[in-house]
C-alpha positions in Angstrom: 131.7 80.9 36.2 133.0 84.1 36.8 135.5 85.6 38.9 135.2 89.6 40.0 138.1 91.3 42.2 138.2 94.6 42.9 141.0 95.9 44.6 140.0 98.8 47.4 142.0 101.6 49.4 141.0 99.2 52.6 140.1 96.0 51.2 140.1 93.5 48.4 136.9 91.9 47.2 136.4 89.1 45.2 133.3 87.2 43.9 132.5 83.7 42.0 129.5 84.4 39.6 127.8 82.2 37.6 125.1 83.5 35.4 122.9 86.3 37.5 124.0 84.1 40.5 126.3 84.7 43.4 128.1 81.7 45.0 130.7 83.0 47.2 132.3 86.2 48.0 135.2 86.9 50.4 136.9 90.3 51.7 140.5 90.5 52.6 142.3 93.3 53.4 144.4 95.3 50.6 148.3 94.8 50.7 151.0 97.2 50.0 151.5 95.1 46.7 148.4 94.5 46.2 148.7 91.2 44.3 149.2 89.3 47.6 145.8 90.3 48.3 144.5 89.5 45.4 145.5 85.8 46.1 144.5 86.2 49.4 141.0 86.8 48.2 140.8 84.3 45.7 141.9 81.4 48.0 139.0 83.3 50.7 137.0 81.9 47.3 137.9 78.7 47.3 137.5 77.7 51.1 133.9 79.3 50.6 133.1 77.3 48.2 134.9 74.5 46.1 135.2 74.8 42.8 137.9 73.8 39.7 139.8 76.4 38.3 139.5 74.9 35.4 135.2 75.5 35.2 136.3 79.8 35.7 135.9 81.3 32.8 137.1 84.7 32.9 138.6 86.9 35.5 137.5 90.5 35.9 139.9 93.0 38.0 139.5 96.6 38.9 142.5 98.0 40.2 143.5 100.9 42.0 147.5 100.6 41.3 147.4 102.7 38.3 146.1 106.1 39.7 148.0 105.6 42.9 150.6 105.5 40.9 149.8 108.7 39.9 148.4 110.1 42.9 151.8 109.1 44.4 154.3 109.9 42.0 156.0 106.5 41.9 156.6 103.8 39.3 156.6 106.3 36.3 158.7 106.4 33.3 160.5 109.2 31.8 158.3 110.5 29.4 158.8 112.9 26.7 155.4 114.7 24.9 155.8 115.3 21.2 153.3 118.2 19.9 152.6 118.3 16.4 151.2 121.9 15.9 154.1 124.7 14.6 153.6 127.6 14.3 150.6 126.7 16.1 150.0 126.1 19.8 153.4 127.9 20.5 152.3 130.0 23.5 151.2 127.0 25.9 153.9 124.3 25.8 153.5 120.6 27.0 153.8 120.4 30.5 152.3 123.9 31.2 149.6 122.9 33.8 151.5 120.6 35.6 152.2 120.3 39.3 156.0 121.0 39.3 156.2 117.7 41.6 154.9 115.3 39.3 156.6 117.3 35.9 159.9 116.3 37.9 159.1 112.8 38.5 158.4 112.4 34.2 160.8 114.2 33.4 158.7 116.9 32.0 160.4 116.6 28.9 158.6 118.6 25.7 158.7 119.2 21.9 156.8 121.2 19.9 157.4 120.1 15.8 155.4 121.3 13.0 152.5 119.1 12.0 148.6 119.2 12.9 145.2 119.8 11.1 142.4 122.3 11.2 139.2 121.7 12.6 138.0 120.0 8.9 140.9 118.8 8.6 143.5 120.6 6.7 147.2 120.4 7.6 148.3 123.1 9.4 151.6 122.5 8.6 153.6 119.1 6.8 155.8 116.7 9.1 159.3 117.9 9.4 161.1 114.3 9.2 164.8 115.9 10.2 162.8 118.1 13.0 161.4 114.6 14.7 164.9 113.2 14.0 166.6 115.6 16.0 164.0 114.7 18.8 164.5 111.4 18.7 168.4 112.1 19.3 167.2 113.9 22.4 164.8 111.4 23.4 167.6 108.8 23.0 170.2 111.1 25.1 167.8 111.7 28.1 167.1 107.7 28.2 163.1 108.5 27.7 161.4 105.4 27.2 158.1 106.5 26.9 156.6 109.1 24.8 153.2 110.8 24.3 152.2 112.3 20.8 149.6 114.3 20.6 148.3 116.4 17.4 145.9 119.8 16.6 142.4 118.1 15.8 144.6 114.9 16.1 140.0 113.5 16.2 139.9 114.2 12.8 142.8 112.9 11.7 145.2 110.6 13.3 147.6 110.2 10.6 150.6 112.7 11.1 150.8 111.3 14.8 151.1 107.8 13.4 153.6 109.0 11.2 155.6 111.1 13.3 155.6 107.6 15.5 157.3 105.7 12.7 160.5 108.6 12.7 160.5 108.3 16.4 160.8 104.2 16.5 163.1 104.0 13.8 165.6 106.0 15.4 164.5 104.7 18.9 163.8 101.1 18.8 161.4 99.8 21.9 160.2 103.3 22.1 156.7 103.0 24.0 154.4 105.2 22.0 151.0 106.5 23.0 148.6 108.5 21.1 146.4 110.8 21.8 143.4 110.4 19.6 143.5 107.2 20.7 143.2 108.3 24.5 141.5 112.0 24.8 139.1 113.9 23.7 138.7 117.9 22.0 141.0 119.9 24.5 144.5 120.1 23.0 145.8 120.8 26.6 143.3 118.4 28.4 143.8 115.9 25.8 147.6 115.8 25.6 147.5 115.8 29.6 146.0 112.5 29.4 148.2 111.0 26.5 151.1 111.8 28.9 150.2 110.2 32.0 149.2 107.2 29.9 152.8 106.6 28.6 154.2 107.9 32.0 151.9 104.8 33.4 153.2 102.1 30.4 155.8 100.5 31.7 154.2 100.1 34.9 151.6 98.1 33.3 153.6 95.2 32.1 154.9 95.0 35.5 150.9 95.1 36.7 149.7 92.4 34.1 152.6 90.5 34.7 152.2 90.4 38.6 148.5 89.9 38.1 148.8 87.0 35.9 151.2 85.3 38.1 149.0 86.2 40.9 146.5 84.1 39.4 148.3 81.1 38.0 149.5 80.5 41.5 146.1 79.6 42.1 145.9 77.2 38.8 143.4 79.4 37.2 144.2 79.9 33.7 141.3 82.1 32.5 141.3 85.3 30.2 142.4 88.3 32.3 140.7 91.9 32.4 140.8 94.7 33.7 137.6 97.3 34.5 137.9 100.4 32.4 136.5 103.9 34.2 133.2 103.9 31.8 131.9 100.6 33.7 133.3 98.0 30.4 135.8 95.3 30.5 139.2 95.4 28.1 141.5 92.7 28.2 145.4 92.0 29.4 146.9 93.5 25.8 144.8 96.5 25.8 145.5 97.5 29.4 149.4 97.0 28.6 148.6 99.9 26.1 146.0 102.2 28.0 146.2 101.7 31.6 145.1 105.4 31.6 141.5 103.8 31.2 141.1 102.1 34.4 141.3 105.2 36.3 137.8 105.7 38.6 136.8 101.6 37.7 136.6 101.1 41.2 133.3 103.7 41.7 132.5 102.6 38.3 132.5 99.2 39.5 130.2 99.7 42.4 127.6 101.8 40.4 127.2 98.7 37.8 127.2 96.0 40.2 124.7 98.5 42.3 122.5 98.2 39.6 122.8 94.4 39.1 122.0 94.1 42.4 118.8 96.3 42.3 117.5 96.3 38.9 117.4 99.7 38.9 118.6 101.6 35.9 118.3 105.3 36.8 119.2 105.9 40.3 121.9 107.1 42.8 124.4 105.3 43.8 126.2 105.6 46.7 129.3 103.6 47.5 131.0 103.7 50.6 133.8 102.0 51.3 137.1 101.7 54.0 138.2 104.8 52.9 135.9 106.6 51.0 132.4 107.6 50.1 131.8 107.3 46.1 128.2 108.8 44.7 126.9 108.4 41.1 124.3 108.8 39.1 123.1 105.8 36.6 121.5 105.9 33.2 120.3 103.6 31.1 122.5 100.7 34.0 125.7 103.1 33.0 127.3 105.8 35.0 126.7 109.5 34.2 130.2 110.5 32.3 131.6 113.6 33.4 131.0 116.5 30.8 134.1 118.5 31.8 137.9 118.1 32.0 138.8 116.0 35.5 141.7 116.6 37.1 144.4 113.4 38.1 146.6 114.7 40.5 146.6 118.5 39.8 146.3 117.8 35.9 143.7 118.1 33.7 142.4 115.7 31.6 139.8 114.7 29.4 139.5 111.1 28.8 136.1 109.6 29.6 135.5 109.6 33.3 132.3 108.8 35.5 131.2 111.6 36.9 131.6 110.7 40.6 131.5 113.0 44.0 134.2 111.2 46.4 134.8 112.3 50.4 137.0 110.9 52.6 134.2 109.2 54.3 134.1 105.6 55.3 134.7 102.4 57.5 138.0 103.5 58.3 137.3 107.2 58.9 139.0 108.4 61.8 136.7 109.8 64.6 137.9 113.0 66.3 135.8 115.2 69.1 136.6 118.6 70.3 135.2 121.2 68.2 132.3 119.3 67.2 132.2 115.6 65.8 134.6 115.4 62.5 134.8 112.1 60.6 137.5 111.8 58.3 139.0 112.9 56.0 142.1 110.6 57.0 141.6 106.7 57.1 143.2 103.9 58.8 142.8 102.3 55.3 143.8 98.6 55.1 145.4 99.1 58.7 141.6 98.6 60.0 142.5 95.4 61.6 145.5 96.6 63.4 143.8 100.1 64.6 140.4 100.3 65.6 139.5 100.0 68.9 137.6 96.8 67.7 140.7 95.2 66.8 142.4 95.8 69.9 144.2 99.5 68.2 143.5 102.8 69.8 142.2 104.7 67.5 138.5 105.6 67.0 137.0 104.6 63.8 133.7 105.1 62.2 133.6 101.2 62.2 134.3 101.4 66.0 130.8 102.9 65.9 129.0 101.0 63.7 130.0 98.2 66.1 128.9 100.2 69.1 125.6 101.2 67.8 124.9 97.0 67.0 124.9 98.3 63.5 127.8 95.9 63.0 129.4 92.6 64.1 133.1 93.2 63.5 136.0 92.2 65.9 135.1 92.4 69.4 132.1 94.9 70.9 133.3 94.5 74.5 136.0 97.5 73.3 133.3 99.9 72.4 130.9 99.7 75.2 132.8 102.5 76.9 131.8 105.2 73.9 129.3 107.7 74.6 125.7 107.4 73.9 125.4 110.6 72.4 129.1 110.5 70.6 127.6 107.4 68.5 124.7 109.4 67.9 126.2 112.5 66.5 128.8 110.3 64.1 125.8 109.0 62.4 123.5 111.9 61.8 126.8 113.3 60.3 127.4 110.8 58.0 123.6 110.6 57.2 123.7 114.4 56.8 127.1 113.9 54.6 125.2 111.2 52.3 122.2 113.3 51.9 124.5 116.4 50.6 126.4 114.4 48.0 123.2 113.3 46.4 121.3 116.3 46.1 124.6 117.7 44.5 124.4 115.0 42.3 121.0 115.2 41.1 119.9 116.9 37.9 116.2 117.9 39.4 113.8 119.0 42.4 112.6 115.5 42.6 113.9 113.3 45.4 115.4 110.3 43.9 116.3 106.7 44.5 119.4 105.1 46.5 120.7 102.1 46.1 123.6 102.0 48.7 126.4 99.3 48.9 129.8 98.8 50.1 131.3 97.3 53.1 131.0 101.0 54.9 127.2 101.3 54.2 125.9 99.9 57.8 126.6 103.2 58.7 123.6 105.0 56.6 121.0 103.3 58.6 118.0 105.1 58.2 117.0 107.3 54.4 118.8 110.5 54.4 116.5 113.6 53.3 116.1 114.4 49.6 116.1 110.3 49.1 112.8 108.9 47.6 113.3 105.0 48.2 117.0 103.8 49.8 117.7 100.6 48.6 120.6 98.0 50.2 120.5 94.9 47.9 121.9 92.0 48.8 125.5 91.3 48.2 125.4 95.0 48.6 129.1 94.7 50.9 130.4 93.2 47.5 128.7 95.1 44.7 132.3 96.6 43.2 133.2 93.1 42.7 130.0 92.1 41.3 129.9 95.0 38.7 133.5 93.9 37.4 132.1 90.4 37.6 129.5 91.1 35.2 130.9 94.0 33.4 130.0 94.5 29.3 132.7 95.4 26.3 132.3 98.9 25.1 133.4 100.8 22.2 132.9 104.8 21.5 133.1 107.0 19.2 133.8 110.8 19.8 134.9 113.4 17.2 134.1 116.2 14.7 132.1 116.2 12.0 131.1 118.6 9.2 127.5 117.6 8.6 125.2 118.7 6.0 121.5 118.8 7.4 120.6 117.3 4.6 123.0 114.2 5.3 122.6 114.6 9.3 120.7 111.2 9.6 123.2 109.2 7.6 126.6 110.5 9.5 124.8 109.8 13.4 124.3 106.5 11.8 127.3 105.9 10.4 129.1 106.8 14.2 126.5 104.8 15.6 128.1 101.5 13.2 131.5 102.6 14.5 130.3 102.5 17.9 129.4 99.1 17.6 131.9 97.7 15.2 134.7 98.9 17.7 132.7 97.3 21.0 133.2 93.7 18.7 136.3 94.7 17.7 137.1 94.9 21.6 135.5 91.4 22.4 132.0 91.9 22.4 129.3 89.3 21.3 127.8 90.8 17.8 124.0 90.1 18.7 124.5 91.5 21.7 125.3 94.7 21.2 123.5 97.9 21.4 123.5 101.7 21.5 123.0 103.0 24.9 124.3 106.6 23.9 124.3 109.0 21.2 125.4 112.4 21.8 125.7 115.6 19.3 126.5 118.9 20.3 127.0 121.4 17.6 130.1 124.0 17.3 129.1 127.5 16.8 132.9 128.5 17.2 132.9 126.7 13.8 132.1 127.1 10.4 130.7 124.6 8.5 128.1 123.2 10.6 130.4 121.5 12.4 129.6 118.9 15.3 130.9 116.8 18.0 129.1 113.4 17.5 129.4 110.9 20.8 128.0 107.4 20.2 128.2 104.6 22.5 127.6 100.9 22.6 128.1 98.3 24.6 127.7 94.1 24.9 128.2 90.6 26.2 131.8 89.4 26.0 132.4 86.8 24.1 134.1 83.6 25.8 133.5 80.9 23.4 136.6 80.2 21.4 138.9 82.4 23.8 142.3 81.0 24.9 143.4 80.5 27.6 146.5 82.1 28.9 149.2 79.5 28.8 151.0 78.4 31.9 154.5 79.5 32.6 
């Protein structure tokens, strides 16, 4: 058995799994900590159904703590960013792009050494061991704890960041290091973006995995722990220490893979809505459509892999206003649902305080609704049909209408199929698919970078990215017979010589559990 959790902006979902089968699922609302409702749920589990913690055998979370964080500005570390790239890449410093809030709340401290490659992988310039010295010194004066290193064409070559990381910790011992060919993608700017807010977030996330593992022994469950990444596959307790970047957008992610679970459908929409928002994806191949451009976190702009996802302020907890027409959200109630809609005894009029007064729903107590107007309850859900309807046809590639599968505790408010929608589709379960897809989620591992490739040879190097691919999804805990390619990407570089490409291969499979420990009890 399996247990999915995915923690929401309103509520907190869990799941038990076994196999394709679901025994039990419970909804609780989200705390301020979050981890209390994580327990919360879980025991919502366990007085569903009985079952030893003992027969779980892995725990899946997606979280939302990590790009709150963010969104928020709270819980980050100083950070420093270390650019290998003089005399290069002088005239657009780290930092550059940012909102001067969240620069302020780092730190925004930045160095620019000499170091970096070419495109085919010459050094620009050597490591300057006495330059990164003198940083270190700095670094060690500001009391940074964290620091980001990122490198020209770092893709092709990782090696002078790694080095530059062996000055830095020598001189600076328990310096948190993160890289950024490990993290990004082509975009010096984008990519070093992304390397930053992952070590801003590293401290953070042994607080997280320590809260969440306690959070779960409390409960006597002493299963492997992990955490959704934001391309819809699992890594565990370690890795998410190291890259909590990666579970940015695992909630949507989440719901897209557990909508497809739930359907069978492999190409489709998707559309999520939730407490607080509306989420809408597209699928391929059971996997959401990745985002092809830089996405911005919080004003900055990044490039690490990212489903590409439309989100509105649109859901359960959408507050109703009238005056100048019918408006529905943006602003939630959020996990204060049970405290303020007019259900609940609150006064304040919610799109689930409609639901309920058009028998869409059964939540709290209908008596408190009665008194809405006929034709106020009418207009909210056109709107929101009319919303849904515009998200998808943004989201769609063609003419051709396509099919929905909608889920999510907020979807009783789509109740008839918006225009442009071919078949809509509300599985069952369909309140709990984000759980279900972390429940159920795969191991990945990816390869994207540069390569010079001779036509003749062309066959043999998308090959050889395509072993990579797969090597690094077993590498991450994925069964070996399991695995397979579900994308291979190549987009060739005219800017270039040398018939230079960007290769992007894929794969994904079963995670292994046979012969893993379990986490030891405190």
């Amino acid at each position: 058995m399996h247990i999915g959790i995915d923690v929401g902006g309103t509520n907190t979902d869990a799941v038990l799994v076994e196999g394709r089968e679901v025994l039990a699922e419970c909804k609780r609302a989200t705390t301020a900590d979050v981890t209390t409702g994580i327990v919360a749920a879980v025991s919502g589990l366990r007085a569903a159904r009985a079952f030893d913690p003992v027969s779980v055998r892995a725990v899946m979370i997606g979280t939302t703590h990590f790009v709150n964080a963010v969104v928020e500005g709270r819980g980050l570390a100083q950070t420093a960013a270390v650019r290998l790239g003089l005399p290069a890449t002088r005239a657009l410093p780290p930092f550059v792009d940012w909102p001067e809030r969240l620069r302020r709340v780092i730190g925004g401290h930045g160095y620019l050494c000499h170091g970096g490659h070419e495109y085919d992988g010459r050094v620009i310039s050597p490591l300057d061991e006495g330059e990164l010295r003198a940083v270190a010194a700095d670094i060690a004066a500001k009391g940074v704890r964290s620091v980001a290193i990122s490198s020209v064409f770092s893709l092709v070559n990782g090696d002078l960041e790694r080095q530059a990381a062996e000055v830095l910790t020598a001189e600076v011992p328990g310096l948190l290091v993160s890289f950024s060919h490990e993290i990004g993608r082509l975009g010096l700017l984008e990519r070093e973006n992304a390397t930053i807010i992952n070590a801003a977030l590293r401290e953070l996330a042994e607080q997280i995995a320590d809260g969440l593992t306690e959070s779960l022994t409390a409960q006597g469950i002493d299963a492997p722990l992990y955490l959704s990444q934001n391309d819809g596959t699992l890594m565990d307790l370690e890795y998410a220490r190291c890259y909590p970047v990666a579970t940015f957008s695992s909630g949507p992610t989440n719901s897209m893979r557990g909508g497809a679970f739930l359907s069978g459908l492999a190409d489709c929409a998707v559309v999520d809505v939730g407490g607080t928002t509306t989420d809408v994806g597209m699928l391929h191949n059971g996997f959401p459509r990745e985002a092809s451009s830089e996405v911005l976190i919080s004003g900055v702009r990044t490039n690490f892999r990212m489903p590409d996802v439309l989100s509105v302020g649109l859901g359960g907890g959408s507050v109703v206003r009238t005056g100048n027409g019918v408006s529905v959200g943006p602003d939630s109630v959020g996990f204060r649902l049970a405290q303020q809609a007019l259900v609940f005894g609150g006064d304040t009029v919610t799109a689930t305080d409609i639901a309920v007064a058009a028998g869409l729903a059964d939540i709290g107590d209908a008596s408190l609704v009665r008194h809405l107007d006929r034709s106020l309850v009418s207009s909210v859900l056109d709107h929101v049909s009319d919303r849904v309807a515009g998200l998808v046809d943004r989201m769609r590639t063609g003419p051709e209408p396509v099919p929905v599968v909608l889920v999510g505790g907020g979807s009783v408010l789509v109740p008839e199929k918006p225009a442009g929608v071919s078949e809509l589709i509300r599985p069952e379960h369909h309140g709990f698919a984000n759980a279900i897809g972390a429940a159920i989620a795969q191991v990945g591992g990816e390869v994207d970078r540069v390569f010079t490739i001779d036509p003749a040879r062309r066959d043999e190097v998308l090959d050889a990215a395509r072993q990579e691919a797969v090597d690094k999804a077993v590498a991450a805990g994925a069964r070996a017979d399991s695995v397979r390619i579900v994308e291979v990407e190549e987009i060739p570089l005219a800017y270039l010589p040398g018939n230079a490409s960007r290769v992007r291969a894929r794969a994904v499979g079963d995670l292994v559990l046979e012969g893993v420990p379990r986490r030891a009890r405190a």
